[in-house]
C-alpha positions in Angstrom: 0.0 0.0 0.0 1.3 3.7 -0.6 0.5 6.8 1.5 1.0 10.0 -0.7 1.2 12.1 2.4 4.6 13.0 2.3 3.8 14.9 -1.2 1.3 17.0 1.0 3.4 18.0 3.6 5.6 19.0 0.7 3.2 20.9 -0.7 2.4 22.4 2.3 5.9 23.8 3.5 6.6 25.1 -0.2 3.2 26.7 -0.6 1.6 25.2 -3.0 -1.7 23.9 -3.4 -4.0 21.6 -5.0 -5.4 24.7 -7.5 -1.8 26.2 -8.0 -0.8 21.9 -9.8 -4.2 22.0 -11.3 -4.6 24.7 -13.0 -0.6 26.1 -13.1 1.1 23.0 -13.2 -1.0 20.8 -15.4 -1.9 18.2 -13.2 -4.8 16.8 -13.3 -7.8 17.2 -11.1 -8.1 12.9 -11.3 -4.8 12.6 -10.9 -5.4 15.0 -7.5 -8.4 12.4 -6.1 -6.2 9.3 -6.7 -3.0 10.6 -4.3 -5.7 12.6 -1.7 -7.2 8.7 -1.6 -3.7 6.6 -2.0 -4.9 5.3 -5.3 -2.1 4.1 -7.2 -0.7 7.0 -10.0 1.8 6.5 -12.1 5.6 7.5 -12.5 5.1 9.7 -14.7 3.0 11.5 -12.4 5.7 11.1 -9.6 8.3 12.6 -11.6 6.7 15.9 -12.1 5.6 16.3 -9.0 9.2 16.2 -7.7 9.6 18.6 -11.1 7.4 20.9 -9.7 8.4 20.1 -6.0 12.6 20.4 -6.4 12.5 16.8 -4.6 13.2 13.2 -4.7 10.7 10.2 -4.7 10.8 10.1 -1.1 9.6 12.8 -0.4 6.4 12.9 -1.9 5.7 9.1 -1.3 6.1 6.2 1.5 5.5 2.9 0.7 3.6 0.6 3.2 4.1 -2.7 4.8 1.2 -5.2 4.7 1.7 -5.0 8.8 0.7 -1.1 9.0 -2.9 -1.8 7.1 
């Protein structure tokens, strides 16, 4: 299972929001629901939001063990 919370936090500290990748950034609003609900997304997707976030993988996603569900 993957938590995309680390990418929020991110978000967060750098100020910027869900509306600013949207509609700035070209991320799409789907693409918004599946990480706010740990649906899978692709790498693609991971890539540019480290693009956009000047970050690494690991910080905008942690990776579960069966034991934490």
């Amino acid at each position: 299972m993957y938590s995309y919370s680390p990418s929020l936090e991110k978000m967060q500290k750098r100020g910027i929001t869900t509306y600013s990748l949207v509609n700035h950034h070209g991320i799409s609003s789907h693409l918004m629901r599946n990480q706010r609900h740990n649906k899978n997304v692709t790498l693609e997707t991971i890539h540019r939001l480290c693009q956009i976030l000047n970050c690494t993988p690991n910080d905008v996603l942690e990776i579960l063990s069966d034991r934490d569900n």
